[in-house]
N, C-alpha and C positions, 0 to 999 in steps of 0.2 A: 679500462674498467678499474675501479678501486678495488684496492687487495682490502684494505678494511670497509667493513658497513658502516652505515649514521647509525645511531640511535633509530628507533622506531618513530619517534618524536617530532625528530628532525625530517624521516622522510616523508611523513605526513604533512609536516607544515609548507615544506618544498611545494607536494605535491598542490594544496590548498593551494595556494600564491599562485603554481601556474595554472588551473583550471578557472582560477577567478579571473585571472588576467586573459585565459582564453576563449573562456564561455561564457563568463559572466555570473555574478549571483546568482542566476534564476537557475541560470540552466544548469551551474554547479552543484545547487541542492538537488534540484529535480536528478539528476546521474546521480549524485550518492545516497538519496531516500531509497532509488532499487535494492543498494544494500542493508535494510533496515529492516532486521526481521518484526514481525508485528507485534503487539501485544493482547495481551489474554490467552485464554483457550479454546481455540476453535473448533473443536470436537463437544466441548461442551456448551458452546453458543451454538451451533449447529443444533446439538438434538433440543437444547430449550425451543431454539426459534423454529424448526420446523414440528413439536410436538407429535409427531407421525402420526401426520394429517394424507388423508389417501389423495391419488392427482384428483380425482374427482370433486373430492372437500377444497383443495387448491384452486380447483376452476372454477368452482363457483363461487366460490372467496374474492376471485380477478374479475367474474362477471359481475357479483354484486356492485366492486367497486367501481369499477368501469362506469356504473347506471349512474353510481351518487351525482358525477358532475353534470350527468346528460338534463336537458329543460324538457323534453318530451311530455 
């Protein structure tokens, strides 16, 4: 084990290098997007988009929609 640390820098770019080299691009990003907290405010997108609409208003909301596609 090293009695000294890298830089933060350095162990990051290490680590980069061997996850590209072992998972590849895709799957590299796809593993470290999980660590990616989101953006905005979800409490406050929350109550916009739900507008405390009762399940009742909700269900008829889904039924409505549901019809639009139907050729009946």
């Amino acid at each position: 084990m090293d009695k000294d640390a890298k830089p933060l820098t350095e162990i990051t770019e290490d680590a980069l290098r061997i996850l590209f080299r072992e998972m590849g691009v895709v799957n590299t990003v796809r593993f470290l997007n999980q660590f990616v907290s989101g953006l905005g405010d979800y409490t406050q997108e929350r109550a916009e988009n739900m507008r405390n609409e009762t399940v009742e208003e909700l269900a008829m909301a889904i039924e409505e929609h549901s019809h639009m596609g139907s050729t009946k």
